[in-house]
SEMAR-988229 format. One line per 2 residues: number of its first residue (from 1); their letters; for each residue x, y, z of N, C-alpha, C, O. Coordinates in steps of 0.05 Angstrom, whole numbers, plus 5000, padded with zeros to 4 digits. Atoms other than C-alpha are relative to their C-alpha. Layout:
N
NUM = A = X Y Z X Y Z X Y Z X Y Z  ...
// end
This chain:
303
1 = XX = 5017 4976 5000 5000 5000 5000 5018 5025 5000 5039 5027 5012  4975 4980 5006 5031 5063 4980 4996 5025 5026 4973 5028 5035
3 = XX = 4994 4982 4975 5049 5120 5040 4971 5020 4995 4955 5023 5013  5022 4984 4997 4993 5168 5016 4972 4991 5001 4954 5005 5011
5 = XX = 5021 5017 4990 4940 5116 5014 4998 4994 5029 4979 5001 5043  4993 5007 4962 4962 5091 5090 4983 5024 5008 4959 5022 5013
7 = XX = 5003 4975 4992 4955 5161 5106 4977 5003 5008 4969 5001 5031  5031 5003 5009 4889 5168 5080 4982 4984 5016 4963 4992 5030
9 = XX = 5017 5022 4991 4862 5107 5102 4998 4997 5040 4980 4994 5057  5005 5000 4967 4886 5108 5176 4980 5014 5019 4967 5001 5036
11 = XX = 5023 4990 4983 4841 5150 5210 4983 4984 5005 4983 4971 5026  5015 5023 4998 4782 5108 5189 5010 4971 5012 4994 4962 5029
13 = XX = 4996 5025 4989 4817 5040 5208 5001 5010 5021 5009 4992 5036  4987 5004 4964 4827 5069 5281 4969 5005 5009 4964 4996 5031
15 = XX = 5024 4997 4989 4747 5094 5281 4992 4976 4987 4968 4975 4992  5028 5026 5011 4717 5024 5244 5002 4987 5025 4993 4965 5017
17 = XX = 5005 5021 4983 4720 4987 5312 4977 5008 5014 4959 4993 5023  5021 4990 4988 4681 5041 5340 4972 4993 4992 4954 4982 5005
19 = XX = 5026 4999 5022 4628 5046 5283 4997 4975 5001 4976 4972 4990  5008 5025 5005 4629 4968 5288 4983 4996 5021 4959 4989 5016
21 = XX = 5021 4995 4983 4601 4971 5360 4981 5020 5013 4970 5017 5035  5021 4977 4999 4559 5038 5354 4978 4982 4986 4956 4978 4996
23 = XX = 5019 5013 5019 4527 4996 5297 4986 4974 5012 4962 4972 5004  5006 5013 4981 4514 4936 5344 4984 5009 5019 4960 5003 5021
25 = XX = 5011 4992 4980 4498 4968 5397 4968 5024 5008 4954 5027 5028  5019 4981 5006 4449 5025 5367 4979 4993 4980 4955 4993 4984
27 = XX = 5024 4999 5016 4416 5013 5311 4984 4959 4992 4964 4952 4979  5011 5023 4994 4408 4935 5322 4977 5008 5015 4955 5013 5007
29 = XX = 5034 4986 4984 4359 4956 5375 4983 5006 4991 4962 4995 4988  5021 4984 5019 4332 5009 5338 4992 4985 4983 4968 4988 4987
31 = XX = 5008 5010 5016 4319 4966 5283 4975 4970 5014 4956 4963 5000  5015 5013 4995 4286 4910 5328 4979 5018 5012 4956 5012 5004
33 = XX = 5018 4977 4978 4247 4963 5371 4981 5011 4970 4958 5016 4978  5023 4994 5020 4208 4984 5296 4997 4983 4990 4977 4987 4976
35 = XX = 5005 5016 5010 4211 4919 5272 4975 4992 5011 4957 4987 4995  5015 5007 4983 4165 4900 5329 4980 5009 5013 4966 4999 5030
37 = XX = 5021 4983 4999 4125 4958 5329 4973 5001 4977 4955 5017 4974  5017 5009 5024 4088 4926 5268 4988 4970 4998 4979 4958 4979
39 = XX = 5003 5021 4992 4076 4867 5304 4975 4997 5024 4967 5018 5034  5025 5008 4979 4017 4837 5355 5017 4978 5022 5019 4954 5025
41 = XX = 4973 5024 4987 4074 4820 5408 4990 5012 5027 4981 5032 5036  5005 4990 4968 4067 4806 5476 5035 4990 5009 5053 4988 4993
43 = XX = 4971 5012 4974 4133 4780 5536 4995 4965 4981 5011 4956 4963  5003 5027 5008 4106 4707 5517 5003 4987 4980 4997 4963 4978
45 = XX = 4992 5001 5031 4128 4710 5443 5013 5009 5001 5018 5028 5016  4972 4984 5007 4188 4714 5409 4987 5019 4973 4964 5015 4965
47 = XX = 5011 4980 5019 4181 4772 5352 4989 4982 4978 4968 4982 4964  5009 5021 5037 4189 4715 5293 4969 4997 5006 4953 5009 4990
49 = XX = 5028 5008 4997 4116 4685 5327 4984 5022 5006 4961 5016 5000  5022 4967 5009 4080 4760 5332 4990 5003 4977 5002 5004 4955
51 = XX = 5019 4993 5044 4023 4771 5273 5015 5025 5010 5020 5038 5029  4994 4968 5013 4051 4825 5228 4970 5011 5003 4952 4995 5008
53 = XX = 5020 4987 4990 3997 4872 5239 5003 5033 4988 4985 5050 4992  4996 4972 5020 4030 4937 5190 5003 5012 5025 5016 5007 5045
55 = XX = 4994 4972 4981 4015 5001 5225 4969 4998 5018 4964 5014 5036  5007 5003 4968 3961 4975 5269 4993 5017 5024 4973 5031 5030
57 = XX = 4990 4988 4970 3996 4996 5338 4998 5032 4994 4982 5046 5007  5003 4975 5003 4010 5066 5308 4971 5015 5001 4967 5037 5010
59 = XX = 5022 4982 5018 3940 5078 5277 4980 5001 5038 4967 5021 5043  5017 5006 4987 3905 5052 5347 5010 5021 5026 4996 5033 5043
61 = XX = 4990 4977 4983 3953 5097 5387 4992 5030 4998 4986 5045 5017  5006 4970 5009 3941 5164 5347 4967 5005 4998 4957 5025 4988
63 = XX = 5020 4995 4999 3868 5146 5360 4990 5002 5032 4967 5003 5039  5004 5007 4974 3877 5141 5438 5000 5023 5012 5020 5038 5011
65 = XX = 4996 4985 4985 3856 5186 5480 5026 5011 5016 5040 5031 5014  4985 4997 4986 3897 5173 5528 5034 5000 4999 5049 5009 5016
67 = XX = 4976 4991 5011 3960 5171 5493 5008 5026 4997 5030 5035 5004  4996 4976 5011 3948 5239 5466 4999 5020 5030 5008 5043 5028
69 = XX = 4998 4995 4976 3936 5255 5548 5030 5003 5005 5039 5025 5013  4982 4996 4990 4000 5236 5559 5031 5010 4986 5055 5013 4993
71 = XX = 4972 4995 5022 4041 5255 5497 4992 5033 5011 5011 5046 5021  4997 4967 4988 4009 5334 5517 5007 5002 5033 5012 5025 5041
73 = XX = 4982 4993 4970 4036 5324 5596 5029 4997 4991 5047 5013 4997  4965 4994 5003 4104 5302 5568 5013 5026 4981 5036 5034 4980
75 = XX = 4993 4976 5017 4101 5363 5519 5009 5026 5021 5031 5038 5023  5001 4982 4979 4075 5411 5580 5015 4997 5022 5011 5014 5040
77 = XX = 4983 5001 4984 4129 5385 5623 5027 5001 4994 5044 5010 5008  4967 4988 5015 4192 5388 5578 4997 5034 4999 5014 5048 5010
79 = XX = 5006 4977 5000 4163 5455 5563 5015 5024 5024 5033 5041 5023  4995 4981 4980 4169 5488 5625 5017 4992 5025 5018 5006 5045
81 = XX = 4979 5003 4990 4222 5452 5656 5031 5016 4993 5040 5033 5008  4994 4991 5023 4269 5469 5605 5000 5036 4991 5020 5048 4984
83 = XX = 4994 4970 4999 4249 5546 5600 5009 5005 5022 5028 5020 5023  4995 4987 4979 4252 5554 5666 5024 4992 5019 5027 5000 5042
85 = XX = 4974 5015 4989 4320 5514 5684 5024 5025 4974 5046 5034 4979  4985 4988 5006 4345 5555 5632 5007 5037 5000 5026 5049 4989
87 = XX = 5010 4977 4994 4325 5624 5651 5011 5009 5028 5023 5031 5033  4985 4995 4978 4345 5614 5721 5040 4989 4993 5056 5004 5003
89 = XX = 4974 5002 5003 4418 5585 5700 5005 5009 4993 5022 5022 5006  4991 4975 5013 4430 5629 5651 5008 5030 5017 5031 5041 5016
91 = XX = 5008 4985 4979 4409 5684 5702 5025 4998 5020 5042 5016 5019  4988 5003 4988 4448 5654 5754 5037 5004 4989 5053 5020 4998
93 = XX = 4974 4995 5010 4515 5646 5714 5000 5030 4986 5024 5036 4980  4985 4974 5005 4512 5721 5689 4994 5018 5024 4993 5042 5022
95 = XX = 4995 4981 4965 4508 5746 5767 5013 4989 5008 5014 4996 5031  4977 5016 4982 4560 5703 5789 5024 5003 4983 5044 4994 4993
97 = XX = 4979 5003 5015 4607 5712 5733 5018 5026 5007 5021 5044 4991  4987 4979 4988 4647 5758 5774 5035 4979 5011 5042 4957 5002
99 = XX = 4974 5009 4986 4722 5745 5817 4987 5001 5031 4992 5020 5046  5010 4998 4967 4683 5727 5887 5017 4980 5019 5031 4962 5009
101 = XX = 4995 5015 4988 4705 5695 5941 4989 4980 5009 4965 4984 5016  5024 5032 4995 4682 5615 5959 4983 5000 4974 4960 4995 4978
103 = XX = 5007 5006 5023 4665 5613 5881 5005 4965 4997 4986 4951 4991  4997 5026 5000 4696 5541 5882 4983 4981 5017 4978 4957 5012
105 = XX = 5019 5009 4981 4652 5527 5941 4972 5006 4991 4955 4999 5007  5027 4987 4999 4590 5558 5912 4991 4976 4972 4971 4962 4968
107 = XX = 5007 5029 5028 4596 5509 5843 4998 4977 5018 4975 4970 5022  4998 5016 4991 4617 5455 5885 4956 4986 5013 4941 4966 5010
109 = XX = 5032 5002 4984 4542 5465 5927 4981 4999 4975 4960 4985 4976  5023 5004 5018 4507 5479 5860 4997 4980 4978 4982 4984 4959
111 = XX = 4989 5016 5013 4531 5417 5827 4976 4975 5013 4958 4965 5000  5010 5013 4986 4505 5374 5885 4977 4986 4988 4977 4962 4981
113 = XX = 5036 5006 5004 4431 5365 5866 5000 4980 4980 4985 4960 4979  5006 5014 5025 4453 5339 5799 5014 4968 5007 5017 4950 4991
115 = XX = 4983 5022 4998 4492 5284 5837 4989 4978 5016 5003 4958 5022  5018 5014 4990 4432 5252 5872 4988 4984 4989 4979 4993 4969
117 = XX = 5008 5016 5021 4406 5195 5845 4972 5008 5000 4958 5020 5017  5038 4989 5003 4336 5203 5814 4976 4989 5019 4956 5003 5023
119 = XX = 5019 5013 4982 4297 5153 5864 5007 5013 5020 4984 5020 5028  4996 4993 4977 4329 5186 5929 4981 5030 4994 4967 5039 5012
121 = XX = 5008 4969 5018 4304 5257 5886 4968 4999 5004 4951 5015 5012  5035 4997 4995 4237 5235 5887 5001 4989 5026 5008 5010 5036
123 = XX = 5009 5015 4976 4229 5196 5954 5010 5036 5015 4991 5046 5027  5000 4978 4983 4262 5269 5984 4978 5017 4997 4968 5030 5016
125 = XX = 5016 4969 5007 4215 5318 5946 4967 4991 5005 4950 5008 5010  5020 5014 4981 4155 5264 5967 4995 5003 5028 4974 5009 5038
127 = XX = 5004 4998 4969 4168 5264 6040 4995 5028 4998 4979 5035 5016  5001 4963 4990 4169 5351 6031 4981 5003 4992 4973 5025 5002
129 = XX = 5024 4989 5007 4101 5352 5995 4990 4986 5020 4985 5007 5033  5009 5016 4979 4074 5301 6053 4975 5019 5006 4981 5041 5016
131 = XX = 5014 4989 4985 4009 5325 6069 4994 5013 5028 4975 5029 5031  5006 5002 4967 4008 5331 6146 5030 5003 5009 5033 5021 5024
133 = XX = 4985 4996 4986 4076 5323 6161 5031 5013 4970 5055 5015 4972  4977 4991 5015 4119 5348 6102 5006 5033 4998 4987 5049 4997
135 = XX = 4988 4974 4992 4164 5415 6106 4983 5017 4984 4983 5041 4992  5009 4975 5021 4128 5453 6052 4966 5008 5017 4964 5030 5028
137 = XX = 5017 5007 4968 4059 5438 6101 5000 5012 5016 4985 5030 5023  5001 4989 4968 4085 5448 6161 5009 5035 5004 5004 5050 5023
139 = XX = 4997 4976 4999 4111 5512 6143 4979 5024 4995 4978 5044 5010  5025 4993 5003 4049 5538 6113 4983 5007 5020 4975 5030 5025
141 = XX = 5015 5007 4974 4010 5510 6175 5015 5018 5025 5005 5016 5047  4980 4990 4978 4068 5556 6219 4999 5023 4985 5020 5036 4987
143 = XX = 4996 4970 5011 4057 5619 6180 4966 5004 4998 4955 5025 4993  5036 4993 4980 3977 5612 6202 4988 5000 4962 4972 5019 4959
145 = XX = 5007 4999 5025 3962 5598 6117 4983 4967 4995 4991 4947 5008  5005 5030 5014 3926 5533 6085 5017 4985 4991 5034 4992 4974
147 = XX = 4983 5026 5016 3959 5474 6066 4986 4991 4975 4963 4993 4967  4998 4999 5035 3967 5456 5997 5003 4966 4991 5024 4954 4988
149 = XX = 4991 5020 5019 3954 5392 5967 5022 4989 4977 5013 4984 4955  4976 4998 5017 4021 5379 5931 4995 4988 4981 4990 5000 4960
151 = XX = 4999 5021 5009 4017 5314 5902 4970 4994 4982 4966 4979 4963  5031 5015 5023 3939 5311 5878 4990 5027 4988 4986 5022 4965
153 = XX = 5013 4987 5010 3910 5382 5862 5021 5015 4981 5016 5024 4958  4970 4983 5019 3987 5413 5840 5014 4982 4989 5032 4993 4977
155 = XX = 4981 5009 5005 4021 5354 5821 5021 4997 4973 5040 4983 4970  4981 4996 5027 4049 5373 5747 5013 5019 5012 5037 5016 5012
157 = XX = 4982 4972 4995 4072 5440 5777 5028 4990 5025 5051 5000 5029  4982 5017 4981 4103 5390 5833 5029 4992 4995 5052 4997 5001
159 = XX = 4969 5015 5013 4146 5351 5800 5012 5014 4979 5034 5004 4974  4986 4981 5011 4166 5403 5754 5012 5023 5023 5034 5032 5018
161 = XX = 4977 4985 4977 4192 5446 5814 5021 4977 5012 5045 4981 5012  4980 5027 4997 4225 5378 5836 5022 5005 4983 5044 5014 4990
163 = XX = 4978 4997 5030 4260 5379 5758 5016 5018 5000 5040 5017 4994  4979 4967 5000 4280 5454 5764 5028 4993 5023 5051 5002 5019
165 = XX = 4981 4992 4974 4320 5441 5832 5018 4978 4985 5033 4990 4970  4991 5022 5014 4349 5382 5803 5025 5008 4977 5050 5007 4982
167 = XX = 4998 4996 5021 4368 5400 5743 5014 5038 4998 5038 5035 4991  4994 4982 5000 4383 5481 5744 5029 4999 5006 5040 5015 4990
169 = XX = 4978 5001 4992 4449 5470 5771 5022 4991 4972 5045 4997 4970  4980 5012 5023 4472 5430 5697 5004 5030 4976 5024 5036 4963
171 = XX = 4996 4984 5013 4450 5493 5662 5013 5030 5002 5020 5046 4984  4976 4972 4991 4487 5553 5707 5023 4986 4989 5029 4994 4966
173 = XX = 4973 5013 5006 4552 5508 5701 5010 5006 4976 5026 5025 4974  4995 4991 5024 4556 5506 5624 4989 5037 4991 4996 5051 4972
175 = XX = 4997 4968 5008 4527 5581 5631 5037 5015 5004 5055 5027 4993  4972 4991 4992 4582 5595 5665 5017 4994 4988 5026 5014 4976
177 = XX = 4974 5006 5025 4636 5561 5623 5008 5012 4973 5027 5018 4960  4997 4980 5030 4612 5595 5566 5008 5025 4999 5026 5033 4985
179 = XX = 4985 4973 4996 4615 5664 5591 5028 5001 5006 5040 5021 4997  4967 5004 4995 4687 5648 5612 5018 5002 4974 5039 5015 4970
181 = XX = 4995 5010 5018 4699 5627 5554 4999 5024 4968 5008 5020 4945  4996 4985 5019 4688 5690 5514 5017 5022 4998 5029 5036 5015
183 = XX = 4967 4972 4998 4735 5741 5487 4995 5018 5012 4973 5029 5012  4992 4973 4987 4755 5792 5523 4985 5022 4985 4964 5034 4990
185 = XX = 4990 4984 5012 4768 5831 5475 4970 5022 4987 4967 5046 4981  5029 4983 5015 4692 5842 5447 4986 5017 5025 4977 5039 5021
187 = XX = 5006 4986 4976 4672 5861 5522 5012 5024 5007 4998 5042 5014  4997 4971 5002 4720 5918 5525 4999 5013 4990 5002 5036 4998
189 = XX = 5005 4980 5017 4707 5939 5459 4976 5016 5008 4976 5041 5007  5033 5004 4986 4630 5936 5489 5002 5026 5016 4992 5048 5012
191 = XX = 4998 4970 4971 4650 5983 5554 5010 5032 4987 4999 5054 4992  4990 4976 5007 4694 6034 5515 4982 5008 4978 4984 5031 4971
193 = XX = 5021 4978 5018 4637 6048 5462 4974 5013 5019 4954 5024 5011  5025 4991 4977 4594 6063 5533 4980 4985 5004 4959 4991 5015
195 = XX = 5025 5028 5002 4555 5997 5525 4996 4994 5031 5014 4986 5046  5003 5008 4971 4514 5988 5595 4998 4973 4999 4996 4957 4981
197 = XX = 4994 5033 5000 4517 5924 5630 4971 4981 4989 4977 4957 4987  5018 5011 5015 4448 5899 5598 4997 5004 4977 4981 4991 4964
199 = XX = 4992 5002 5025 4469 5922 5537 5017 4985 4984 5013 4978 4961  4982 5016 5003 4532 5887 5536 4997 4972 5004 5018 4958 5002
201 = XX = 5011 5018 4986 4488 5824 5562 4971 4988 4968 4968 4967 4955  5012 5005 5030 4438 5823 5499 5011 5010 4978 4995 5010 4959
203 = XX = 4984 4990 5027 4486 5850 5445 5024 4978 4995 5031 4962 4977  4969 5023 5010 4551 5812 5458 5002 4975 5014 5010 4955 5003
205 = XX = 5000 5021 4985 4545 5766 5515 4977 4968 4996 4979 4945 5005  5027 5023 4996 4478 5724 5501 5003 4990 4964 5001 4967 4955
207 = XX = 4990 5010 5020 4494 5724 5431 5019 4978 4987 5016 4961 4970  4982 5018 4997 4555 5691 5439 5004 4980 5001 5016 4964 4988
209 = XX = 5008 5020 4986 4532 5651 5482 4975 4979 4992 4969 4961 5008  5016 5008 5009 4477 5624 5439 5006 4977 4991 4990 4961 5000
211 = XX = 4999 5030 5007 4510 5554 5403 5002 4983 5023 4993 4960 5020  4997 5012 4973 4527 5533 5479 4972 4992 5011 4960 4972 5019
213 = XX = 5039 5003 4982 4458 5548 5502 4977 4984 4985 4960 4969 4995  5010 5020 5016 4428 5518 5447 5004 4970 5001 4988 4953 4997
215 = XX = 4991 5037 5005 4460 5449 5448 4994 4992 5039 4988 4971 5050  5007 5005 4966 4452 5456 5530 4967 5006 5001 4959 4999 5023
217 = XX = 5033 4997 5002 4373 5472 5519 4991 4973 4996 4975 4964 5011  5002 5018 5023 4373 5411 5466 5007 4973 5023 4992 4953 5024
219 = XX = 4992 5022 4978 4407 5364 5524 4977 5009 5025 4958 5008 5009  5021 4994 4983 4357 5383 5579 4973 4990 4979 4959 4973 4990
221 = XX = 5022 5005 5004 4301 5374 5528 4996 4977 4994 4974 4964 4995  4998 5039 5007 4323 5303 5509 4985 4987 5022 4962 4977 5024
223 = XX = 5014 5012 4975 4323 5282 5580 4978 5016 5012 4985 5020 5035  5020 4995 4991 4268 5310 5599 4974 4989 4994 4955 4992 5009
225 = XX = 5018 5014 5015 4224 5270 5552 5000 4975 5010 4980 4962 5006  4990 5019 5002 4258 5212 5575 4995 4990 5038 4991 4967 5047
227 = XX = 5000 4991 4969 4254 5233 5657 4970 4975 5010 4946 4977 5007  5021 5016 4979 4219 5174 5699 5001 4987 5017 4981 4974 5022
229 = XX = 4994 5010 4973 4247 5150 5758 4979 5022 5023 4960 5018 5038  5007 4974 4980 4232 5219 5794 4963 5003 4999 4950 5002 5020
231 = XX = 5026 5012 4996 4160 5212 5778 4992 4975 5001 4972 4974 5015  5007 5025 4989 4149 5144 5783 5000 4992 5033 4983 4978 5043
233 = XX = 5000 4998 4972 4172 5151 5858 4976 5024 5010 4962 5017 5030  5013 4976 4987 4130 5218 5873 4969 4990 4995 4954 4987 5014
235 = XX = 5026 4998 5002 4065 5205 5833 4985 4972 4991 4963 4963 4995  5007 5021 5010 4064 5147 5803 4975 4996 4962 4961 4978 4953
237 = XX = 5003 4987 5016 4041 5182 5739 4961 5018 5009 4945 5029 4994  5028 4998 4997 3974 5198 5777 5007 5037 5011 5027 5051 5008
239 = XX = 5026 5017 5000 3921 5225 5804 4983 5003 4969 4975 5021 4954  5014 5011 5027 3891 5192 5745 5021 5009 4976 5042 5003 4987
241 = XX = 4976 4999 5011 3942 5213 5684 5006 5031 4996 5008 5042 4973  4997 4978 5008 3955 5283 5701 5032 5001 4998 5043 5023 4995
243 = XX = 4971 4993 4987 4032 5268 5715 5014 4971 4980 5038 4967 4984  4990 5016 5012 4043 5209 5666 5013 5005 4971 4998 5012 4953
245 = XX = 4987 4986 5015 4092 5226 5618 4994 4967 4979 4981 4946 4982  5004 5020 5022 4099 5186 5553 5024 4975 5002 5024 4956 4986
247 = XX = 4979 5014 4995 4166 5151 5582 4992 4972 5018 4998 4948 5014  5008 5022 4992 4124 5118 5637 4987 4990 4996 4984 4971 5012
249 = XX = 5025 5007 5011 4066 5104 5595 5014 4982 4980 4999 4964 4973  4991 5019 5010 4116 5065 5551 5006 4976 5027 4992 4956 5025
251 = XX = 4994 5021 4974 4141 5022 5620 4975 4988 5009 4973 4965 5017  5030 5023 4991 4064 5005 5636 4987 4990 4982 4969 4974 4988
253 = XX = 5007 5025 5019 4051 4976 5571 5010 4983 4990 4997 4967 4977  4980 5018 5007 4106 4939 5558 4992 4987 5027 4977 4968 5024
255 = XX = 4996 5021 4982 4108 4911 5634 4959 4989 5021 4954 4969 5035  5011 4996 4979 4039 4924 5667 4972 4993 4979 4950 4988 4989
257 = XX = 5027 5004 5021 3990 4913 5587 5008 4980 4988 4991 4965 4979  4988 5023 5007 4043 4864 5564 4996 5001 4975 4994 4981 4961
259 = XX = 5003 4993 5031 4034 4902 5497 5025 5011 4991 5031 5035 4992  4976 4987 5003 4103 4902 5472 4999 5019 4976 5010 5041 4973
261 = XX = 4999 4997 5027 4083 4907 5400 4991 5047 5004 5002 5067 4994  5012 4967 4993 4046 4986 5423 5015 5011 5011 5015 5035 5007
263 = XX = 4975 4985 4986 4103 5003 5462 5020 5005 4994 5033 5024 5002  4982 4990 5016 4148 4997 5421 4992 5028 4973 5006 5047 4964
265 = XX = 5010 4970 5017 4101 5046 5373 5004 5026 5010 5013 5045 4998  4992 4984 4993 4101 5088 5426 5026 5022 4994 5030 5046 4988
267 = XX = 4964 4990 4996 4179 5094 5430 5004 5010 4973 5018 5031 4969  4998 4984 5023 4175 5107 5361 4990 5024 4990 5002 5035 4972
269 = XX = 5010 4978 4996 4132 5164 5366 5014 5020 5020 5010 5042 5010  4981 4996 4984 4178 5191 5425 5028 5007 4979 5045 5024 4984
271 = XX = 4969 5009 5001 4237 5173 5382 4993 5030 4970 5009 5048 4967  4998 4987 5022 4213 5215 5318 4993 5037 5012 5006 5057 5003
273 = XX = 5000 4981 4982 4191 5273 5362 5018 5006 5007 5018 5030 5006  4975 4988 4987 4258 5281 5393 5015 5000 4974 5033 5016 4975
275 = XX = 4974 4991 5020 4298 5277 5321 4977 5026 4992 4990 5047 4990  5003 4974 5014 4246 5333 5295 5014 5018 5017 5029 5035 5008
277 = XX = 4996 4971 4985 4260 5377 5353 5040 5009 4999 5052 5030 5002  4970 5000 5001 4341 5358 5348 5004 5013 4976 5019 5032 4979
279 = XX = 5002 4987 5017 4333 5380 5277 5004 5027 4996 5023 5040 4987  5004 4975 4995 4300 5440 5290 5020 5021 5012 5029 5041 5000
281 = XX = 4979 4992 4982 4347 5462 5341 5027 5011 4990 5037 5033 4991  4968 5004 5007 4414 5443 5313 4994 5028 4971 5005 5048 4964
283 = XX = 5008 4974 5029 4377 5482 5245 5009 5040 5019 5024 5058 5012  4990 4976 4987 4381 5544 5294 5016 5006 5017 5016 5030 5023
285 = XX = 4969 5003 4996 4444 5532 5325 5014 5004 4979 5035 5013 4987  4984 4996 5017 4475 5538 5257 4997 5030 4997 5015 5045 4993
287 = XX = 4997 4979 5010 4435 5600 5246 5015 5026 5028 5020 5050 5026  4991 4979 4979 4462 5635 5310 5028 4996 5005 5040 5013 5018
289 = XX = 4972 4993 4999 4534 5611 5305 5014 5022 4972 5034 5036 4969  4993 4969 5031 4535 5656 5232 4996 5022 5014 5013 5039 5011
291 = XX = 5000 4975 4994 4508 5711 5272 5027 5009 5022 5035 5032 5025  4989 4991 4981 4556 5703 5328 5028 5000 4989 5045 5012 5001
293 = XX = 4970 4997 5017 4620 5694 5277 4997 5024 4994 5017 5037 5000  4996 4976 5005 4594 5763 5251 5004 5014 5024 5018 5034 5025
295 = XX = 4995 4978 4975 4592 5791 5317 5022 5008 5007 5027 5031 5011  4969 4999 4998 4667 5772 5328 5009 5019 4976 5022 5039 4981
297 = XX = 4990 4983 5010 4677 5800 5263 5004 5025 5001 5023 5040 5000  4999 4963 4998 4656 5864 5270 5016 5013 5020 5033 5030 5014
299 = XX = 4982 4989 4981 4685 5878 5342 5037 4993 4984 5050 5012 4977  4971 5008 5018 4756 5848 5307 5007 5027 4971 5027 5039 4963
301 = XX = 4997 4968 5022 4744 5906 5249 5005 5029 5016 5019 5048 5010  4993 4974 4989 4735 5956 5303 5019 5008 5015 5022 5030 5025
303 = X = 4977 5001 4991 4795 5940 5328 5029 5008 4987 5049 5005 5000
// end
């Protein structure tokens, strides 16, 4: 083989082992997981013995109420998890992006939350809605006010304040890295043309900072679709399906309807939903890293 062929060729030979078990490991699945979503499969059959059945599972799903129940709670709970994890981190990393003291101690503490496992996450934020004896309650009940049904009359707004505490801590972090992370150089151009600090904050800073926040929005919205330990401990997707997302509504038909063949439709409905929105996304992530290359440009001209 001649030296500029080698050349050539090496890269690839050092990634085909990967791509050999990405390809195993990913789209084998994937490929049984839609194979078998066209199928009349339960646990007690192998796929080969499942009637084909076409689109079936799909057509009987997109006619179900209650599907469509729980595909708009997992919408209305990515939703506003998601804005509001990123609103406060964002937030939080451009008030902290200062030279303070106990900064390493202050990440350290706001890190925490995200390092709890998800069952301990819900079993904690369960015992604090506790009717009668949980902190959120008793404090209520000690400030001479009503107590609040957590769990049955609030419980989407519940476990979405659960998610924020949780979770808000992944999106300051990468706020923060990003702002670190940008030039100087456009910030002092920023101050010496008299740019105030909320000017310098939606002109150069958030701009900037837009392919970061984008692909960190895009990770939050994944898992968030995906999020079911933490309600499965708190609500149990109840009372009745105001709190059942489409993650655990796949886990109780597969283990609890013994309808694999629908569950897997599900996941496929789940699965095509998350590439549009990845799409979408990444589509406006491209268009805001062009704006933010011109941004650099221009400060770099006025230089």
């Amino acid at each position: 083989m001649r030296p500029a062929l080698a050349n050539r060729l090496t890269p690839y030979m050092f990634l085909a082992p990967a791509a050999v078990i990405m390809a195993i490991a990913l789209l084998y699945p994937l490929g049984y997981m839609i194979w078998g979503s066209f199928r009349d499969w339960s646990p007690s059959q192998t796929i080969g013995e499942a009637e084909f059945v076409g689109f079936k599972n799909y057509i009987t799903l997109w006619n179900d109420p209650n599907f469509r129940e729980s595909l708009g709670v997992t919408l209305k709970f990515a939703f506003f998890v998601v804005t509001f994890e990123m609103i406060i981190g964002v937030g939080l990393a451009l008030l902290l992006d200062r030279d303070l003291r106990g900064m390493s101690l202050l990440r350290t503490l706001f890190i925490l939350p995200m390092m709890i496992a998800p069952v301990v996450v819900g079993l904690m934020w369960r015992y604090m809605y506790h009717p009668t004896v949980g902190t959120y309650n008793r404090l209520l009940d000690w400030l001479g006010l009503p107590t609040v049904d957590w769990l049955g009359q609030h419980a989407l707004m519940s476990i979405i304040i659960a998610d924020i505490w949780q979770w808000t801590p992944f999106i300051f972090i990468l706020s923060l890295a990003a702002l670190q992370s940008l030039p100087r150089s456009a910030l002092e151009a920023a101050r010496i043309d008299g740019a105030t600090g909320w000017q310098q904050i939606i002109h150069i800073k958030l701009p900037l900072m837009m392919p970061v926040l984008i692909v960190t929005a895009l990770l939050r919205l994944i898992d968030a679709f995906k999020v079911l330990e933490v309600i499965l401990v708190m609500t149990e997707g109840g009372p009745g399906l105001s709190t059942e997302i489409l993650a655990l509504r796949i886990s109780r038909t597969a283990t609890e309807f013994r309808e694999l063949g629908v569950a897997a439709a599900m996941s496929n409905y789940l699965l095509i939903l998350l590439l549009g929105l990845t799409v979408a996304m990444f589509a406006f992530n491209r268009l805001q890293e062009i704006r933010a290359a011109r941004v650099r440009a221009a400060v770099e001209e006025d230089e």
